[in-house]
C-alpha positions as a printed Julia matrix, in Angstrom:
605×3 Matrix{Float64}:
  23.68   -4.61    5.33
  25.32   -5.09    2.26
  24.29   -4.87   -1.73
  23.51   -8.64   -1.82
  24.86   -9.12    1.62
  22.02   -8.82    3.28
  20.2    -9.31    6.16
  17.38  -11.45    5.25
  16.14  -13.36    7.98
  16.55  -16.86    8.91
  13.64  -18.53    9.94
  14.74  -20.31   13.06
  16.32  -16.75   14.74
  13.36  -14.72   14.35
   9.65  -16.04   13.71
   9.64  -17.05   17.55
  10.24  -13.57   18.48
   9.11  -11.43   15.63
   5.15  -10.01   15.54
   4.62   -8.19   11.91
   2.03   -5.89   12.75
  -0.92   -7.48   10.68
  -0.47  -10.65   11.99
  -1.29  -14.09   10.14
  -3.47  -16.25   11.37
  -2.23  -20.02   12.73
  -1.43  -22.38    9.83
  -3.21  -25.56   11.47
  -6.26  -27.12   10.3
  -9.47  -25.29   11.35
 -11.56  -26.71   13.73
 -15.04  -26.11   14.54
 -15.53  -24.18   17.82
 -18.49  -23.1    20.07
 -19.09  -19.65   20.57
 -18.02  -19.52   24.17
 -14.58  -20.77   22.6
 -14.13  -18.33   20.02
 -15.04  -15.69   22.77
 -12.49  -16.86   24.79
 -10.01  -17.11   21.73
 -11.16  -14.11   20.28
 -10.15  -12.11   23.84
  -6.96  -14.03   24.11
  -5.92  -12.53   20.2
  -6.98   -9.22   20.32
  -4.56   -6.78   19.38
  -4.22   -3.88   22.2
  -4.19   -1.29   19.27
  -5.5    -0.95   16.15
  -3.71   -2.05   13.1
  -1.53    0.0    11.96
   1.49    0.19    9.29
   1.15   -3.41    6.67
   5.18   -3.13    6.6
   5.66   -2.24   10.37
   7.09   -5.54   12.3
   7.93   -5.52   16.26
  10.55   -8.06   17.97
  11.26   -8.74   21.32
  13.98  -10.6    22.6
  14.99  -11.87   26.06
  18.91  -11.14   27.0
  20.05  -14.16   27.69
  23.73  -14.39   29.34
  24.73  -16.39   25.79
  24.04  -12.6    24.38
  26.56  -10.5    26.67
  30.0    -9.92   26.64
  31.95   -9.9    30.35
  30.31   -7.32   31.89
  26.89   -9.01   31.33
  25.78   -6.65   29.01
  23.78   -7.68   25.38
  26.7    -7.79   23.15
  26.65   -4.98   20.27
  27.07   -7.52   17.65
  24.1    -9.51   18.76
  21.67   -6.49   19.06
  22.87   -5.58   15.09
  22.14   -8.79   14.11
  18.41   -8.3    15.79
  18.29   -4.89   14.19
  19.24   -6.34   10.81
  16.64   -9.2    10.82
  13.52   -7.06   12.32
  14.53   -4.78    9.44
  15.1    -6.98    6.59
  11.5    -8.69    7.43
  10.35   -5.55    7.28
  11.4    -4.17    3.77
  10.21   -8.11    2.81
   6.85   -7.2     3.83
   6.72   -4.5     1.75
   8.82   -5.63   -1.31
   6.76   -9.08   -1.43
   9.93  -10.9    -2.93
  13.73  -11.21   -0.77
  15.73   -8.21    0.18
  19.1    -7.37    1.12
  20.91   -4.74    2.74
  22.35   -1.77    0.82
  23.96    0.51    3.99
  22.66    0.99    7.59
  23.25    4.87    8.36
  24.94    6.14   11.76
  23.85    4.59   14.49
  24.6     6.19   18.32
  23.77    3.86   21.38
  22.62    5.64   24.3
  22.44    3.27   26.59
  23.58   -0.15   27.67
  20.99   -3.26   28.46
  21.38   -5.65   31.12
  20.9   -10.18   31.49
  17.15  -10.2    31.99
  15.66   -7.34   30.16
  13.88   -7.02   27.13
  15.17   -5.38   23.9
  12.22   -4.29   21.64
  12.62   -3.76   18.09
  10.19   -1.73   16.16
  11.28   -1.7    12.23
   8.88   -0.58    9.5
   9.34    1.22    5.76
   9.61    4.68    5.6
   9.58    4.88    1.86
  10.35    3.13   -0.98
  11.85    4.34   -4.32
  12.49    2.49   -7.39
  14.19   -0.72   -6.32
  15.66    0.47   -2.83
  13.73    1.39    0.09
  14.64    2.96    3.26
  13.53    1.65    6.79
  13.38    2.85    9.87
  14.1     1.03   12.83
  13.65    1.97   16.18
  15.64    0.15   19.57
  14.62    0.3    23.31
  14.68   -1.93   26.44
  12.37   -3.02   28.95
  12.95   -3.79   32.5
  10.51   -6.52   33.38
  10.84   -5.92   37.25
  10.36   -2.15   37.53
   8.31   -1.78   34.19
  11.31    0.52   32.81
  11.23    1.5    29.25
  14.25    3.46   27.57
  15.21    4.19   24.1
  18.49    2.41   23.45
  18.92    3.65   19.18
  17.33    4.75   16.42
  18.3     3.71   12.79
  17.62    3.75    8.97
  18.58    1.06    6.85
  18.5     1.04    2.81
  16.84   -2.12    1.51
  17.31   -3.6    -2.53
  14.34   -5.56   -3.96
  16.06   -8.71   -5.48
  14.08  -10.86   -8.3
  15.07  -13.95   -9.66
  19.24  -14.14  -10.68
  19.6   -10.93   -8.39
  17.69   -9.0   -10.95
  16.23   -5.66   -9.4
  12.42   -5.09   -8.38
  10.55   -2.02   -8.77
   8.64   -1.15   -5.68
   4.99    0.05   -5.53
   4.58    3.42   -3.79
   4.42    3.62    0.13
   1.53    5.66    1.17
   2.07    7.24    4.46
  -1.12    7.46    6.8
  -0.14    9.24   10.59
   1.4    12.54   10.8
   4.27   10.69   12.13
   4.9     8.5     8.82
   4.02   11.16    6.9
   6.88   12.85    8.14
   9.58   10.24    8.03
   8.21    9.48    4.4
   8.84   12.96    3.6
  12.11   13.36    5.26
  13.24   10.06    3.9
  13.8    11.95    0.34
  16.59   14.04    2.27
  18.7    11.66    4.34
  19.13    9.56    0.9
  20.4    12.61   -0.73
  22.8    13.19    2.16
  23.98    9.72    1.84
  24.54   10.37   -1.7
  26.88   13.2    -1.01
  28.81   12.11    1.98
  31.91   10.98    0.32
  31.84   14.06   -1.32
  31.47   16.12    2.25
  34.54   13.9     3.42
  36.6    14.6     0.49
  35.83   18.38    0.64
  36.84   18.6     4.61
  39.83   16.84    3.94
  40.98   19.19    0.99
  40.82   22.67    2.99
  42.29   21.01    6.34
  45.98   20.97    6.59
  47.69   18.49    4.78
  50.68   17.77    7.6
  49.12   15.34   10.37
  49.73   16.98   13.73
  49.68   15.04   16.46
  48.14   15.79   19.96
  50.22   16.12   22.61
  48.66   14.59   25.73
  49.78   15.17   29.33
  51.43   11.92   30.89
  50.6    10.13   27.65
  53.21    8.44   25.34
  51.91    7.62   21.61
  50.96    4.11   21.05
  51.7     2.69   17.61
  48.56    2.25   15.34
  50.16   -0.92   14.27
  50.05   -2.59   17.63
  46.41   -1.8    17.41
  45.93   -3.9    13.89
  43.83   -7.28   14.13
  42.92   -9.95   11.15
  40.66  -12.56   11.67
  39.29  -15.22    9.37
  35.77  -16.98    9.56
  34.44  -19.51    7.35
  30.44  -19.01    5.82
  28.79  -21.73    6.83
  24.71  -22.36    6.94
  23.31  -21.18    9.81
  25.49  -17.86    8.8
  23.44  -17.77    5.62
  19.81  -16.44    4.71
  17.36  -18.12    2.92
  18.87  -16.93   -0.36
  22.31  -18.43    0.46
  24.04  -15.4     1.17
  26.16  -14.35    3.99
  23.43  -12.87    6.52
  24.55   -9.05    7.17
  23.59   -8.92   10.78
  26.42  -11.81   11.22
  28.72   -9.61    8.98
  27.99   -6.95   11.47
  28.9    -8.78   14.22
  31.84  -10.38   13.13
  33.09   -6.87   12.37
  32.25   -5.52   15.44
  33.53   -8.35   17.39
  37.51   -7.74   15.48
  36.94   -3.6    16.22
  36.68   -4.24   19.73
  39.58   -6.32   20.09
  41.74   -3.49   18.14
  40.08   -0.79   20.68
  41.18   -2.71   23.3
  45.17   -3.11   22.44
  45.07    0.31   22.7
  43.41    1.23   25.89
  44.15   -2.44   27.98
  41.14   -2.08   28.86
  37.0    -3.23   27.67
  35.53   -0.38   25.69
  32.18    0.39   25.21
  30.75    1.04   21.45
  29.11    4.29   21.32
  28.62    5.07   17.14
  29.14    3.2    14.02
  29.2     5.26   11.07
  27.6     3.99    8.17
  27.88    0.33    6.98
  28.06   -0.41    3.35
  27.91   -3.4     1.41
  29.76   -3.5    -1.46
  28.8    -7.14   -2.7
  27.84  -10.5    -1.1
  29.53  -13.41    0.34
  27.92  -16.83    0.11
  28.38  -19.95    2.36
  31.85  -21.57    1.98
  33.21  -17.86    1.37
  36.61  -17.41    3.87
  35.7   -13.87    5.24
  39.02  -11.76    6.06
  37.98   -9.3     9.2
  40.42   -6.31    9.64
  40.59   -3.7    11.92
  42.77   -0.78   13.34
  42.43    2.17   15.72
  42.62    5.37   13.12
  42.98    7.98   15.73
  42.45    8.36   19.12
  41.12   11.55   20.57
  41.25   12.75   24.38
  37.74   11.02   25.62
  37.33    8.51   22.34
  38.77    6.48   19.64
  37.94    5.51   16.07
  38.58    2.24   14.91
  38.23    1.43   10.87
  37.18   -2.25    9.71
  36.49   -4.15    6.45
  35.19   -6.95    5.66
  37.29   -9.16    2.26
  35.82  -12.11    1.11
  38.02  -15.36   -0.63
  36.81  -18.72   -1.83
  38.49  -22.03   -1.64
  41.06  -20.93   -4.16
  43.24  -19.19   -3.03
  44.78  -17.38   -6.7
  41.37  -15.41   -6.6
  41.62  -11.92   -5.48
  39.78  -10.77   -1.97
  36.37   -8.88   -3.0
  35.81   -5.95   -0.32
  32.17   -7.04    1.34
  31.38   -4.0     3.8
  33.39   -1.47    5.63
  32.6     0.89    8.6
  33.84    3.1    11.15
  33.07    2.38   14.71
  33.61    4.84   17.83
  34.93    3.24   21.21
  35.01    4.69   24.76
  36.7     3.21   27.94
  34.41    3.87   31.0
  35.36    4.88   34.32
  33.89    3.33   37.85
  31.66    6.26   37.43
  30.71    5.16   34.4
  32.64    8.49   32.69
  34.97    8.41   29.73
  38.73    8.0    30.63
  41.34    9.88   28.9
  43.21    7.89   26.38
  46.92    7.36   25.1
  47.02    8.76   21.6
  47.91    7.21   18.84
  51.17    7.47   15.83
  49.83    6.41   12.68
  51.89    4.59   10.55
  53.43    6.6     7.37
  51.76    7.07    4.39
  47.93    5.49    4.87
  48.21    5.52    8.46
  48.22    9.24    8.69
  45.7     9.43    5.17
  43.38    7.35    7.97
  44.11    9.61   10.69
  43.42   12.63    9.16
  40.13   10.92    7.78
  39.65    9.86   11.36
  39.81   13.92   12.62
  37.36   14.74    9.4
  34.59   12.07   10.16
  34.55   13.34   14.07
  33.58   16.5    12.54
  31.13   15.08   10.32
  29.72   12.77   12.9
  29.48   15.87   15.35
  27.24   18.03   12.38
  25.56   14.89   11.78
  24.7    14.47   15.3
  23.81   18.28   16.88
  22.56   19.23   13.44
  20.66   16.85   11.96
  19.4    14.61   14.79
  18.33   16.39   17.53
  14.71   17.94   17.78
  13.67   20.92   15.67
  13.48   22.95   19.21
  16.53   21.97   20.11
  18.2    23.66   17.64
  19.46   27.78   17.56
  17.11   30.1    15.34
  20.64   31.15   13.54
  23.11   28.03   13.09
  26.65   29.48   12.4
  27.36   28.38    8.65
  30.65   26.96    7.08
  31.46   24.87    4.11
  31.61   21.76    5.97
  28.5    21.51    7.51
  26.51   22.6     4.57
  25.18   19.57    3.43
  23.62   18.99    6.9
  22.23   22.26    7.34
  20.53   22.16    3.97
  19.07   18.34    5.15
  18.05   20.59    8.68
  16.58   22.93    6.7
  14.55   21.35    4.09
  13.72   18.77    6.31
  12.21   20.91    9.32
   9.95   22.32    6.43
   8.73   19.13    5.56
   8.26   18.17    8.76
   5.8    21.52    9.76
   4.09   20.9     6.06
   2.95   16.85    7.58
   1.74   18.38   10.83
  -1.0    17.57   11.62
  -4.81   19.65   13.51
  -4.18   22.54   10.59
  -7.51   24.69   11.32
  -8.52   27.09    8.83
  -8.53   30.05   10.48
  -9.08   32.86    7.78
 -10.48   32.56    3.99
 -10.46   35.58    1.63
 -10.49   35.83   -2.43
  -9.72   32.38   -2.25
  -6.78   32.77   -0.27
  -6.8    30.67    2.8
  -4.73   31.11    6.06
  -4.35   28.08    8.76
  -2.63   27.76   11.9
  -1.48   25.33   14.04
  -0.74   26.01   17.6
   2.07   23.92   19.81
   3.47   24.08   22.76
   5.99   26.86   22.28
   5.24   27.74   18.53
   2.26   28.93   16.54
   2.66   28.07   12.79
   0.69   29.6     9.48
   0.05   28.49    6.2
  -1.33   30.38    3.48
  -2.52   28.94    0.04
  -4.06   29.75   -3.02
  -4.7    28.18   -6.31
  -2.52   29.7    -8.95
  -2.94   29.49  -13.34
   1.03   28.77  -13.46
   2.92   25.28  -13.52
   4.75   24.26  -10.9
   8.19   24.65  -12.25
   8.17   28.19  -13.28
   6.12   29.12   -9.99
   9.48   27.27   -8.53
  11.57   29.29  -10.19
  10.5    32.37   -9.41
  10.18   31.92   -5.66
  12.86   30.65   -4.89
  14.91   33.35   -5.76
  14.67   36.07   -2.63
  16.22   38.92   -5.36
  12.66   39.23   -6.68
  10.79   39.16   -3.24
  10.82   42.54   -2.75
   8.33   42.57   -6.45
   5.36   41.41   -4.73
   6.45   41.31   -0.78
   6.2    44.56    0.89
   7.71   43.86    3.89
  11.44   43.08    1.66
  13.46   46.16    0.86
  16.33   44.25   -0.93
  18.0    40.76   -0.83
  21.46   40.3    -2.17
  22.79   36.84   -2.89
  26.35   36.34   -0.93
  27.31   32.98   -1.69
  25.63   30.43   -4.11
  26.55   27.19   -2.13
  25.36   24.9    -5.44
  22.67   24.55   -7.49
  20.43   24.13   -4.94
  21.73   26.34   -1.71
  22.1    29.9    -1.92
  23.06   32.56    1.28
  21.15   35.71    1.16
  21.44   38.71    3.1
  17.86   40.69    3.43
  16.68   43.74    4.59
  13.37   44.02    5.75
  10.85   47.55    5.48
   9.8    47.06    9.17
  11.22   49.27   11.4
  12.12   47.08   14.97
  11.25   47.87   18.48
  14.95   50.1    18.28
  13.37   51.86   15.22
  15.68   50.55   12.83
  14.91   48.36   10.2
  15.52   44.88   10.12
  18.01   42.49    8.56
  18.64   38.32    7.76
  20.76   36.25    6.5
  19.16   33.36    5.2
  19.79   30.12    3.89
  17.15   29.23    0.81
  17.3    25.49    0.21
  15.81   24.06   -3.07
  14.39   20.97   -3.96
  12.76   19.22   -7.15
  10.16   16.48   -6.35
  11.73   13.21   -6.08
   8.87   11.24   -6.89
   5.0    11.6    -8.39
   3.15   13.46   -5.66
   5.77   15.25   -3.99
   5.65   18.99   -3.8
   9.07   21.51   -5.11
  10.08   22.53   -2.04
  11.83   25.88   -1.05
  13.3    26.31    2.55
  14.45   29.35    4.37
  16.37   29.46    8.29
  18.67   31.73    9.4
  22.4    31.28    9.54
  25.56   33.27   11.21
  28.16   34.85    8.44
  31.38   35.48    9.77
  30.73   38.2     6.14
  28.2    39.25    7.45
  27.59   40.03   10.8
  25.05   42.21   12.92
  25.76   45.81   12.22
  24.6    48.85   13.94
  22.43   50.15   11.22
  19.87   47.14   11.58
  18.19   44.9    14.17
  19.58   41.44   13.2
  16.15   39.39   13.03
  16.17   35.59   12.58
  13.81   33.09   11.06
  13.58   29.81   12.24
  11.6    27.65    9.81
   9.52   29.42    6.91
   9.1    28.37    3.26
   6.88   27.49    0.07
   5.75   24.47   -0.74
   4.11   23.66   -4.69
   2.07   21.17   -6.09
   1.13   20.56   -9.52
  -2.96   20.22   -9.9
  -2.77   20.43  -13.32
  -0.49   21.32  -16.52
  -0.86   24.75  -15.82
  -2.44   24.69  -12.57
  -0.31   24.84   -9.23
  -1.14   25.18   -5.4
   1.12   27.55   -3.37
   1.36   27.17    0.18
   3.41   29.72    2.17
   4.95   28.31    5.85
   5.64   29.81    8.76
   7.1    28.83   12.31
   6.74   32.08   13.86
   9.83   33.58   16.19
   8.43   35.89   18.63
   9.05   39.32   17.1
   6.97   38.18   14.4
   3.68   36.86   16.86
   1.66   40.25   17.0
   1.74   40.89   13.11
   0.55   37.01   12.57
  -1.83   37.64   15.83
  -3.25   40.09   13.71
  -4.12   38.75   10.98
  -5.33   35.56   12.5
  -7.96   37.43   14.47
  -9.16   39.31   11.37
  -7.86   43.19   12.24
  -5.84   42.75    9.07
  -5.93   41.58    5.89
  -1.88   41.99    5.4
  -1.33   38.39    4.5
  -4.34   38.33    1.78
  -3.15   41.15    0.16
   0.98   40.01    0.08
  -0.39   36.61   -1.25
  -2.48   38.43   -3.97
   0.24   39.93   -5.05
   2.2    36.79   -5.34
  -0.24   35.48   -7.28
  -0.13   38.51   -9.89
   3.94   38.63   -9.68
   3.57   34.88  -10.89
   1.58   35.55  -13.6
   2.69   38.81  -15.0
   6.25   37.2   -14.81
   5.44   33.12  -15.85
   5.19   34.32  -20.09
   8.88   36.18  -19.48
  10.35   32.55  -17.47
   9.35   30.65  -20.85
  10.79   33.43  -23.21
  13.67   33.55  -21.62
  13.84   29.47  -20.97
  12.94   29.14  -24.66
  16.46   31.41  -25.58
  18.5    29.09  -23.97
């Protein structure tokens, strides 16, 4: 997974196994058949669905016992090695020229898989970008006896275009066709800016924790020494380790890496643990065959139920005078299982002075991270509370949760128009436990100044009746701000109404994409629910633009309704009001009385 590490395929691991989704036809000499033959034939190839994503390719691979590690389960360093090569043929699809592997993000197994079942690999390109592209891949097993299927992982790996000399490629635009992939290629925009500012969010934990490490006291327990815990291993490149450009292939890089983290999870607990998370590999260069690869790891911390064990990958040639180049590095997440199969308590852990405790602390920050990462980002949009409690270190993954459930109601797809009035058109789209609205209207202003305006909730109130005030309490960065809002309508108590909201802004990160502003509630420990108002709470809601022109823009209004807010969309759905019309009217004229004043006052600065 590395910049020029990569995980291109080699030829003899995967074309037995691998299916790209548009298959190829034989490469023998044709033949002439009769029809009844090419019947027959014809039956035999027929693809049980239609074709579907050019870039999408599927693997499926027996477990053999050569795959498992002592339990007779498929060994975590072979399945990333699968993962790597399904993905890397993937981006190669797409890219028409080699790939490697920039970064794989967190990965979280959720189950284990057996001698004799199937692991099935589905990998295809989410979206590409200039030169880098991200895929997603997507991991489950199938028990060939009882017809079992289970999800096992999901992933998203970065992929770099590579011409000739290791120059870069630009990539030709991905165009998403299912709701699904119109989704991911939507979303895909997000999780790269999160992986943009993770070191960032690290750094930032680490500075407002305390700077003394305090260590956990554990009942019965007696602190192991992180140094009895350190392992080095060396492994010499040779070909079959390589791809077809000569390079160290990442999935083996992977391996090797987990194979050395395993061995330093086990000094500590005596014991075989169980991966459960790797957080984020990324290559830093490549290695090529004859390269001596130096494999180190160490357990950073160990917490009651888990431990974290840190490993890099240094790369050496022959001579020996040459300085170690740093290939990859990651962060992997052990457990020790019970008979039960339940994690066991484990000893803790005494760093060693000076970057032994820097790691430990980093160990206690990245839990934290992983945890946000995990509850906040991952899980399903209904899965999540209306108001998520905000504080400074989750904010980057609220924002991605915030923009990105936006985005994903804005790619939904069975929209019906349900209402259309001086050209202002309302849709809905009715789930299982949520009925959405969009309203939309052509507008004489460019997209940039309509983007301006909007997305600043102190000006609502000009053309929104239902706003009374907003006040901005904390502007999180350039694009983040907290408001607190009082709404004109009265609740069910007879008191009016109030929010805090989170307003996330984004730019369009490539031609076609809309400027995006996102709104969900959020808990203030500032601001909390007060007598005087009924604390309301919005759980998705935001505008979307597009440019149609210079001076030409559609704005779209979103809505996931809550229920306090059903009977007044009800309402208007049905026709027995023409609120919405009339609040988007006057949008329109607050965007045009307002768009000369944006370029005056733009033109001053």
């Amino acid at each position: 997974m590395g910049l020029g590490t990569a995980g291109t395929a080699r030829a003899g691991d995967a074309s037995p196994s691998v299916e790209p989704s548009g298959r190829e036809g034989s490469s023998s000499p044709p033949r002439a058949r009769d029809s009844g033959e090419r019947e027959e034939a014809a039956g035999a190839m027929a693809s049980p669905s239609p074709p579907g994503n050019p870039t999408e390719v599927q693997m499926s691979q027996l477990v053999l016992p050569c795959h498992t590690n002592h339990r007779g389960e498929l060994s975590t360093g072979q399945l990333l090695k699968w993962i790597d090569t399904a993905a890397c043929l993937s981006a190669e699809r797409h890219a028409g020229c080699p790939c490697v592997t920039a970064s794989m993000d967190d990965i979280y197994f959720e189950h284990t898989i057996s001698v004799g079942q199937v692991v099935n690999i589905k990998a295809k390109v989410n979206r590409a970008f200039n030169s880098s592209m991200e895929v997603g891949i997507q991991v489950s097993y199938e028990d060939l006896c009882s017809g079992k299927h289970c999800s096992i992982c999901k992933a998203y790996a970065t992929f770099v275009a590579q011409g000739p000399s290791g120059s870069k490629v630009k990539l030709k635009p991905l165009t998403p066709q299912t709701e699904e992939e119109k989704i991911e290629h939507s979303i895909a925009a997000e999780r790269r800016r999160m992986r943009l500012v993770h070191k960032d969010t690290l750094k930032d934990l680490l500075t407002r924790s305390p700077r003394e490490t305090e260590l956990e006291t554990r009942d019965g327990s007696v602190a192991v020494p992180a140094e009895k815990t350190r392992v080095e291993s060396v492994e010499l490149v040779l070909p079959p380790h390589a791809n077809h450009q000569g390079n160290t292939f990442g999935g083996q890089i992977m391996a090797w890496m987990e194979n050395v983290a395993t061995i330093a999870a086990s000094r500590l607990c005596h014991a075989h643990p169980t991966l459960r998370a790797i957080e984020m590999f990324h290559f830093r260069g490549p290695s090529q065959v004859g390269d001596r690869l130096v494999l180190k790891a160490i357990v950073n911390n160990a917490f009651k139920n888990s431990m974290e064990v840190g490993v890099c990958a240094e790369a050496y040639g022959q001579e020996m005078s040459v300085s170690r180049r740093h290939i990859n590095s990651a962060f992997m997440t052990f457990v020790v299982l019970d008979q039960e199969g339940q994690p066991r308590t484990l000893p803790m852990v005494a760093p060693e002075p000076g970057d032994g405790e820097r790691r430990y602390r980093e160990a206690s920050a990245r839990k934290k991270i992983r945890l946000d990462r995990k509850y906040v980002v991952s899980c399903k949009q209904t899965e999540v509370p209306l108001s998520v409690p905000w504080d400074q270190s989750n904010k980057v993954y609220l924002s991605y949760n915030n923009v990105s459930a936006l985005k994903t109601l804005v790619a939904k797809a069975n929209w019906a128009l349900a209402r259309e009035k001086e050209k202002v058109r309302m849709y809905t789209l009715e789930e299982d436990k949520f009925l959405s609205f969009r309203i939309e209207m052509s507008v004489h202003i460019a997209a940039g100044r309509a983007f301006s305006l909007l997305s600043d909730l102190r000006r609502r109130h000009e053309w929104d009746s239902h706003y009374a005030r907003a006040e901005l309490v904390q502007q999180v960065d350039e694009d983040d701000m907290i408001y607190h809002v009082v709404s004109q309508t009265l609740s069910c108590e007879n008191k009016p109404q109030d929010f805090v909201i989170l307003a996330s802004r984004r730019k369009p990160c490539s031609k076609g994409d809309p400027y995006v502003v996102a709104f969900r509630s959020v808990t203030l420990p500032t601001h909390p629910a007060s007598a005087g108002f009924t604390r309301g709470e919005t759980l998705c809601s935001g505008f979307c633009i597009w440019p149609e022109s210079e001076e030409m823009s559609k704005v779209a209004y979103y809505n996931q309704a809550t229920p306090g807010y059903l009977n007044y969309v009800t309402t208007n759905v049905a026709g027995l009001s023409s609120n919405f019309c009339a609040t988007f009217k006057a949008c329109e004229k607050f965007l045009l009385k307002n768009k000369e004043d944006l370029i005056m006052r733009l033109q001053d600065l």
